[in-house]
C-alpha positions in Angstrom: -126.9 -142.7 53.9 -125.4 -145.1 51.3 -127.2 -144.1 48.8 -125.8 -141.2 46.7 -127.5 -138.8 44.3 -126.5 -140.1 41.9 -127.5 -143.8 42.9 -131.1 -142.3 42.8 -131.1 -141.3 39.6 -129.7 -143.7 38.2 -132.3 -145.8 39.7 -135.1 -143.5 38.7 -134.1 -143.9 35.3 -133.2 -147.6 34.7 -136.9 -147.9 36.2 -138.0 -145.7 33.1 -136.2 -148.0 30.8 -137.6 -151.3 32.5 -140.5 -152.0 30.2 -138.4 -151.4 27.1 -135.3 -153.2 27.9 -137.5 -156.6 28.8 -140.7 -156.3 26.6 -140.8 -159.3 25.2 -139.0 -161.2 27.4 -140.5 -163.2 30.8 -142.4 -161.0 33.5 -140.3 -163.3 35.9 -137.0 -161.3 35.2 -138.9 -157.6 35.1 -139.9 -159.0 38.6 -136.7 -160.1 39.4 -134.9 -156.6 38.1 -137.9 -154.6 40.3 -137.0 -156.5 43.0 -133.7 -155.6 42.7 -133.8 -152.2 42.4 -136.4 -151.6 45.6 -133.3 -154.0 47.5 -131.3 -150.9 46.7 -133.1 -148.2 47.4 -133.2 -149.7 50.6 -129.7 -150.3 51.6 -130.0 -153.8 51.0 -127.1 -154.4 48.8 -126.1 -157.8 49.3 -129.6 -158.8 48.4 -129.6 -156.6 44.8 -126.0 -158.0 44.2 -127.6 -161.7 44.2 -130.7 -160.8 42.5 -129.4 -158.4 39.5 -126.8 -161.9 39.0 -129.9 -163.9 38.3 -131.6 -161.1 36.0 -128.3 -160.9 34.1 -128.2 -165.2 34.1 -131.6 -164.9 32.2 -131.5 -162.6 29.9 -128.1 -164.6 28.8 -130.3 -167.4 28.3 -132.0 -164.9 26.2 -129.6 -163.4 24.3 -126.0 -163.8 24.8 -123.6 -162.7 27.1 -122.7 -159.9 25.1 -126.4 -157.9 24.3 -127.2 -154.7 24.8 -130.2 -156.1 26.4 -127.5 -156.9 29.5 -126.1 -153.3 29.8 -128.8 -151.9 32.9 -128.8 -154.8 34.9 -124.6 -154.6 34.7 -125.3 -151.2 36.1 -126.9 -152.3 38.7 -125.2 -154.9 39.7 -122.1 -152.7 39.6 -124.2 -150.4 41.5 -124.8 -152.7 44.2 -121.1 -153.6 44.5 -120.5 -150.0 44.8 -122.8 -149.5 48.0 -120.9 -152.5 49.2 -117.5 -150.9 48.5 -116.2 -153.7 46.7 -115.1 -150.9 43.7 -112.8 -153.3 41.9 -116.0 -155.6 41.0 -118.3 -152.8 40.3 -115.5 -151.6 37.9 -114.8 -154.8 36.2 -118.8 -155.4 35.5 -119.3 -151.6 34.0 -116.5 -151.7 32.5 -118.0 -155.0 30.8 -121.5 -153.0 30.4 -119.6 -150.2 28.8 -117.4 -152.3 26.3 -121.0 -153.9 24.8 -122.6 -150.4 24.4 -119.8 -149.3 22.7 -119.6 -151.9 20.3 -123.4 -152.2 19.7 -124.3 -148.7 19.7 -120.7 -147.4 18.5 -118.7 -144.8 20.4 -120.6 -142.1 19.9 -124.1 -143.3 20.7 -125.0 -140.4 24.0 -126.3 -144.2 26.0 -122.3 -144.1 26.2 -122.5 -141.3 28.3 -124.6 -143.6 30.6 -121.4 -145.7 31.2 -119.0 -142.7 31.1 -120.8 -141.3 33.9 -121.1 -144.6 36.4 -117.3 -145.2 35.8 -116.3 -141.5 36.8 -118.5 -141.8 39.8 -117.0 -144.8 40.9 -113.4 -143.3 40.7 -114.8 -139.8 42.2 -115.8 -141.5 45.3 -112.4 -143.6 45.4 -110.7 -139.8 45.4 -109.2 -140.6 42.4 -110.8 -137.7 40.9 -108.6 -136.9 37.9 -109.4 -140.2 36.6 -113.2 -138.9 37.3 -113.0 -135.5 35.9 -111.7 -136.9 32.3 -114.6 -139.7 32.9 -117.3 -137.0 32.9 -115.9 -134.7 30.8 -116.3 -137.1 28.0 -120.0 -137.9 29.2 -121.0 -134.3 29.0 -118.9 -133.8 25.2 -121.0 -137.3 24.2 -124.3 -135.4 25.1 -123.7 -132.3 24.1 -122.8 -132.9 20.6 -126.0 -135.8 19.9 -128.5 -134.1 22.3 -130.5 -131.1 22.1 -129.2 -127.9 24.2 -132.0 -128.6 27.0 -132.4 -132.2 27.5 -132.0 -133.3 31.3 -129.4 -135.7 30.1 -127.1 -132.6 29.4 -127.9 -131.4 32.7 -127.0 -134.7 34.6 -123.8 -134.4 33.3 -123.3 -131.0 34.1 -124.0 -131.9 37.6 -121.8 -134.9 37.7 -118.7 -132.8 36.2 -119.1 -130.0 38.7 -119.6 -132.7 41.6 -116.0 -133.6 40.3 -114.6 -130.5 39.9 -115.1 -129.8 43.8 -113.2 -132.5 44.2 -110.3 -131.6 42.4 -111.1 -128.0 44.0 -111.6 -126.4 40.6 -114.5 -124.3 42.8 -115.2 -121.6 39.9 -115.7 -123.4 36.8 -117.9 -126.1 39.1 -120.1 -123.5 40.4 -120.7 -122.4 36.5 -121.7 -125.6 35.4 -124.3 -125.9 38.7 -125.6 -122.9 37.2 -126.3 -123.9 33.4 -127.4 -127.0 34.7 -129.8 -125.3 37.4 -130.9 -123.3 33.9 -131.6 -126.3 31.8 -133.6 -128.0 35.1 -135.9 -125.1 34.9 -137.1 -126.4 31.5 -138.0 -130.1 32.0 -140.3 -132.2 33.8 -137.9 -133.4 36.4 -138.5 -129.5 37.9 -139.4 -130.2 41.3 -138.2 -134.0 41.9 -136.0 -135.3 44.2 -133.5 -134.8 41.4 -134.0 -131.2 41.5 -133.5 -130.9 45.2 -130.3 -132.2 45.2 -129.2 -130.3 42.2 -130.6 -127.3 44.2 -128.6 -128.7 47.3 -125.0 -129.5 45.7 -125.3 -126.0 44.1 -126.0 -124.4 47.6 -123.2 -125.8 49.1 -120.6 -124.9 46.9 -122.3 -121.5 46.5 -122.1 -121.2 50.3 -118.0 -122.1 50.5 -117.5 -119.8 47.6 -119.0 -116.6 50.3 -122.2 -116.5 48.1 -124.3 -116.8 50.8 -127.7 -114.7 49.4 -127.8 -117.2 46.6 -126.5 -120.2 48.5 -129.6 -119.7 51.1 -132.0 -119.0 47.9 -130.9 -122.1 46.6 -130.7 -124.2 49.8 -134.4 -123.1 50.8 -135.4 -124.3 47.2 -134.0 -127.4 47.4 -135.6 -128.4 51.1 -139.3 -127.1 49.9 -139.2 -129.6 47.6 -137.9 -132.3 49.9 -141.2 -131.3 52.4 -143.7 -132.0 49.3 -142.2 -135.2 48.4 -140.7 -136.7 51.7 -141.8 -137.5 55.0 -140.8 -134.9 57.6 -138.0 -137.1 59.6 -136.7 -138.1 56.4 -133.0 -137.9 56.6 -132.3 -136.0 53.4 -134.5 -133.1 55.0 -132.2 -133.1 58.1 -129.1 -132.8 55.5 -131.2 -129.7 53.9 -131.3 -128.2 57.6 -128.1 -128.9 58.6 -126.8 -126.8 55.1 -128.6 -124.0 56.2 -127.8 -123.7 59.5 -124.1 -123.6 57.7 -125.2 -120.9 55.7 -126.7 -118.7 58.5 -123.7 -119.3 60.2 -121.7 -117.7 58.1 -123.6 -114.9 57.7 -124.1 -114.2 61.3 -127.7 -114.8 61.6 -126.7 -117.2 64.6 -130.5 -118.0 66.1 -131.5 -119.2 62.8 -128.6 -121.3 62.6 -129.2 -123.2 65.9 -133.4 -123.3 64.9 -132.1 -125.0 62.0 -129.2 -127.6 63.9 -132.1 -128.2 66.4 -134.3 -129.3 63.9 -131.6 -131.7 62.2 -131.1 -133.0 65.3 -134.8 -133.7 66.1 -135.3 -135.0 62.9 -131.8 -137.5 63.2 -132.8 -138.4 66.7 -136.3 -140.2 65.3 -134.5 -141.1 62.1 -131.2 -142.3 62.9 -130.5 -142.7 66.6 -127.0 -143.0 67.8 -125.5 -142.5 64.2 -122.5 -140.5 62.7 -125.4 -137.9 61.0 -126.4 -137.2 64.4 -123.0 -137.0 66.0 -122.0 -134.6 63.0 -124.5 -132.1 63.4 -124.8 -132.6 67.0 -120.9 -131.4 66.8 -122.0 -128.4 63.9 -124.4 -126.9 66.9 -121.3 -127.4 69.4 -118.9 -125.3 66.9 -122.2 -122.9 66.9 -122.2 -122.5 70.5 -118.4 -121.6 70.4 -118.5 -119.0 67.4 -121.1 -116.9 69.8 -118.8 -117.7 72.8 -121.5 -120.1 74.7 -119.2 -122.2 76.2 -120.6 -124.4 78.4 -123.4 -125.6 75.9 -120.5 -126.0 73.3 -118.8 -128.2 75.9 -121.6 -130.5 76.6 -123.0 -130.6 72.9 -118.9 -131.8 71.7 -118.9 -134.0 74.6 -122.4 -136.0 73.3 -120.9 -136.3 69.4 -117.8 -137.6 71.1 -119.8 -140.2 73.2 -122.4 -141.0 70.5 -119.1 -142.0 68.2 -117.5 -143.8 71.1 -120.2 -145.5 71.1 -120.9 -146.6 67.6 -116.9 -146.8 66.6 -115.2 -147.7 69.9 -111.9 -145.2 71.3 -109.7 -146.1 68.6 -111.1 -144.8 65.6 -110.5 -141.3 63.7 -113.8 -139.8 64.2 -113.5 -140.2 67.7 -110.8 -138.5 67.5 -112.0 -135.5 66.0 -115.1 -134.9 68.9 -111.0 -135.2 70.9 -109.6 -132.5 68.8 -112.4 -130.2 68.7 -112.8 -130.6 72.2 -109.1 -129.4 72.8 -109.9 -126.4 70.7 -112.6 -125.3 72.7 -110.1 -125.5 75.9 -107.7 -124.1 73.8 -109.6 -121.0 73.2 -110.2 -120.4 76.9 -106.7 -120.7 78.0 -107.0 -123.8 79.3 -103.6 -125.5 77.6 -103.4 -128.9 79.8 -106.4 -130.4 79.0 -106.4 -128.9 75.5 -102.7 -130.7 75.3 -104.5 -133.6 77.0 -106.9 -134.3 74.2 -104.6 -133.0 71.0 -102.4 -136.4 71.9 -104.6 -138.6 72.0 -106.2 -137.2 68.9 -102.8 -137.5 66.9 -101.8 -141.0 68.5 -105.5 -142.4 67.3 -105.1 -140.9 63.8 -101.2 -141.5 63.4 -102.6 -145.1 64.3 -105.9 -145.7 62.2 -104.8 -143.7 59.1 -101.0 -143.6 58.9 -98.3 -140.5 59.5 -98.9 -138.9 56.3 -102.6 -138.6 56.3 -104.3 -135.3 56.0 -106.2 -135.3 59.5 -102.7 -136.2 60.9 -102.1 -132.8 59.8 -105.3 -131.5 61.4 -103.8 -132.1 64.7 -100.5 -131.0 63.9 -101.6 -127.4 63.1 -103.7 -127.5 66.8 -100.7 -129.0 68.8 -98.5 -126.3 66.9 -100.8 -123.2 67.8 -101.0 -124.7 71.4 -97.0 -124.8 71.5 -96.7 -121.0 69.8 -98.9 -120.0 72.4 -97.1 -121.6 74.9 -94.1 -120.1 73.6 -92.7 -123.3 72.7 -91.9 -121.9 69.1 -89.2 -124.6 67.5 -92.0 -127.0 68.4 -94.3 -124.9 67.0 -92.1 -124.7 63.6 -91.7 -128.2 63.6 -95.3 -129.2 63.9 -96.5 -126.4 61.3 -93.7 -127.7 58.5 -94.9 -131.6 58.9 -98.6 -130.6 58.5 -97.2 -128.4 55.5 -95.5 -131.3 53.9 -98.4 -134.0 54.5 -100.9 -131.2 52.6 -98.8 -130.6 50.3 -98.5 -134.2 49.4 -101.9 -135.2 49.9 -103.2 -132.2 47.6 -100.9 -131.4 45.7 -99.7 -127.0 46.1 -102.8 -125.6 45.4 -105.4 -126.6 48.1 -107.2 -124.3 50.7 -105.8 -126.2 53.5 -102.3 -125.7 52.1 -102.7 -121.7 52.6 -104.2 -122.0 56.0 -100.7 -123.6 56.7 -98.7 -121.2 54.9 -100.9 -118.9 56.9 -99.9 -120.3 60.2 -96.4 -120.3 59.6 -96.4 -116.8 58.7 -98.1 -115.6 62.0 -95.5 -117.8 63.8 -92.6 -116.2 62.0 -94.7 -112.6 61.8 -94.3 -113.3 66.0 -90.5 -113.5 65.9 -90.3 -110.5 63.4 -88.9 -113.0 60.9 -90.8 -110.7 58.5 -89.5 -111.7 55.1 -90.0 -115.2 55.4 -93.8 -114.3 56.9 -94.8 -112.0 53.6 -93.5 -114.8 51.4 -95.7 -117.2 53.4 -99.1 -114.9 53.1 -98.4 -113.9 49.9 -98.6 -117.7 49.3 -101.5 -118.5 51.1 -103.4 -114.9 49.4 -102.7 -116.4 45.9 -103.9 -120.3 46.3 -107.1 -118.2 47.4 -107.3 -116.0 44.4 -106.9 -119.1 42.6 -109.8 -121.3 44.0 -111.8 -118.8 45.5 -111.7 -115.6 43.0 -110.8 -112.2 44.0 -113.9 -110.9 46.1 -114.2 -113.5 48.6 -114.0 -112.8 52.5 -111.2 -115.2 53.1 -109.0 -113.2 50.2 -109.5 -110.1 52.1 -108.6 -111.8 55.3 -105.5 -112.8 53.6 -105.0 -108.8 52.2 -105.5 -108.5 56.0 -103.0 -110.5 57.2 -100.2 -109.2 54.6 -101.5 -105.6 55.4 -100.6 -106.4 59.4 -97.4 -107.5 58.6 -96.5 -104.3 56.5 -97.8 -102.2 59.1 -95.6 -103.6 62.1 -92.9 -103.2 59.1 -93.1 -99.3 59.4 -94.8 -99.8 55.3 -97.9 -97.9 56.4 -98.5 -96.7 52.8 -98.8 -100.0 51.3 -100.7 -101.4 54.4 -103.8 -98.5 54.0 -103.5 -100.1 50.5 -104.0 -103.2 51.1 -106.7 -102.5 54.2 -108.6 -100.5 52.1 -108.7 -103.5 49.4 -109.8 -106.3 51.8 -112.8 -103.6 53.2 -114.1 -103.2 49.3 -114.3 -107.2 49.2 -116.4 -107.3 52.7 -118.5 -104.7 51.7 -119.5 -106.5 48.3 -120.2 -110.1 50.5 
């Protein structure tokens, strides 16, 4: 879909502000600005980009180029560009809307906030999310210190902070600012809106990749009740709500709920949006399904309909095609069968090394699978070789401190953990145990798999003492999830 959340309501409430903002001016650019928005909401952005141009010509004629009366239909306009992905004009118009409300209203009016908050979505969705992150924390200062503690406004930029701090992996503090702003929601009349439901959602998802699964599901099943009341049933936002779900019921191990819920995303995407990259995705969640529970077969023909769904949309050259290739190779991979998983890992890595460049991260991706193949072919410098590029292009992509970068560290240290290179492998999972702690906090189930993996190590060591230790820690963290 290419329309956000946050396009929505930003939509939703520039409509609310419609009658104020042109009053007493002609019905002919109220029409115009309504025109534009419904253009929008329906994808049709090169449409809204022409007519929220005209609604800013006329309200020129107005005014002048430089009244507040001109700040929404900048937004908007920069908000079509956006959907367009032309960013550099969408940040040169609100950075225009944003200099006029700062010099009408003064810096510390909270309708700042309203610019604050475009501009850090705009560089949040160009992943240049410390630029973001300062963005929105300045929106949610503004609001906080002129609004009241409840007002939605507060809670809008609660939501837009924490959307930010995923991005820049800062997990914990995001998932506490979900929560006050889920609190605040419970107070105000946009309870039960679409706005609601995907507060609900985003909250749900992080909940569900921080191991809080009970919640996550609470929250989730929230969220899609209010979808069903407000939205058709094959509405594509419902198949989203399914598909986070099914995720959730994965990991939990409540598998048959988790396909019921994949099968209905798919039904829904099928009617919705036929041969599209929503359907390919979940069509390829259900395929990873199938694997976890060690149905094979159905795994194999559900991977090999995402890959010829985006085949067919993106042609053979194109990165998504070459992840159905990659997961593919896992799936032969895990059943011993090592050509044809080496036959699609190649290709996967020549597409990528091709579309996106050597140092991109889903270069890396297929690094790691080529390097577990070669370790358990026994082909272990190669193995070495591929693990330590994938390291470097992590590292560089996300800096130290990044999930992916431990499941790295991890890898190495099984590899050297195989040829008893045992010092170098505890440095490497004592690594990969404290970026965890870091995002994750200490009780969740990959920390204990990381006490795990140290406690395995210690115990081929002869350290038995300190491995019970360490067992025993990682079985308290299960029990409590």
């Amino acid at each position: 879909m290419r329309s956000s959340f946050i396009t929505i309501l930003l939509i939703f409430l520039c409509l609310s502000l419609t009658v104020n903002i042109f009053a007493q001016d002609s019905s002919v650019i109220e029409d115009l600005y309504k025109k534009g928005i419904e253009f929008l909401q329906q994808g049709k952005c090169d449409s809204a980009t022409i007519i929220f141009q005209k609604v800013i010509d006329e309200v020129e004629k107005i005014y002048n180029e430089k009244s507040i009366h001109l700040t929404t239909p900048l937004d908007m306009l920069a908000r079509s560009y956006q959907c367009l992905g032309k960013y550099d004009q969408a940040d040169s118009i609100s950075n225009r809307s944003f200099t006029i409300r700062k010099k009408e209203l003064g810096q510390d009016h909270p309708d700042v906030a309203i610019s604050l908050n475009f501009l850090g979505e705009l560089y949040r969705i160009q992943h240049q999310c410390d630029k973001a992150e300062s963005f929105h924390r300045r929106a949610l200062k503004l609001r906080e210190d002129k609004l009241q503690p409840d007002d939605f406004k507060i809670a809008e930029s609660l939501h837009n902070l924490a959307l930010t701090l995923v991005c820049t992996i800062k997990y914990l503090e995001a998932d506490s600012l979900y929560d006050r702003a889920l609190q605040i929601l419970e107070n105000t009349s946009v309870k039960g809106t679409f706005e609601a439901a995907q507060f609900l959602y985003n909250s749900a998802d992080l909940k569900r990749i921080l191991g809080k699964l009970e919640k996550a599901d609470s929250l989730a099943k929230q969220s899609l009740s209010i979808k069903k009341k407000l939205l058709h049933k094959y509405h594509l936002s419902i198949a989203k709500s399914c598909n986070l779900l099914a995720a959730i019921y994965a990991a939990m191990g409540k598998y048959p709920e988790a396909e019921s819920f994949y099968l209905r995303a798919i039904e829904i995407l099928k009617i919705s949006a036929p041969d599209s990259l929503e359907l390919a995705t979940t069509i390829d969640n259900l395929a990873a399904l199938y694997f976890t529970i060690a149905e094979y077969l159905k795994a194999e023909q559900h991977f090999k309909e995402a890959l010829e769904i985006r085949n067919k949309i993106f042609g053979s050259c194109h990165p998504y095609v070459a992840t159905s290739l990659n997961h593919l190779g896992l799936l032969y991979h895990y059943q011993g069968k090592y050509d044809q998983a080496d036959s699609l890992y190649k290709p996967a890595l020549m597409i990528r090394e091709k579309t996106l460049g050597e140092n991109h991260p889903d270069v890396a991706n297929s690094l790691v699978c080529i390097g577990d193949l070669c370790r358990d072919l026994g082909k272990y410098s190669e193995a070495e070789s591929n693990y330590k590029r994938a390291l470097a292009i992590r590292i560089n992509a996300y800096g130290e401190i990044h999930l992916t970068v431990a499941t790295t560290y991890d890898n190495l240290a099984l590899l050297y953990h195989q040829l008893r290179r045992y010092a170098e492998a505890d440095s490497l999972y004592r690594k990969a145990l404290n970026i965890r702690i870091k995002i994750l906090g200490n009780n969740h189930p990959d920390v204990a798999t990381s006490l795990n993996n140290i406690a395995s190590l210690c115990h081929y060591q002869g350290k038995d003492t300190e491995a019970d230790s360490l067992y025993n820690c990682a079985l308290k963290i299960l029990k409590k999830n």
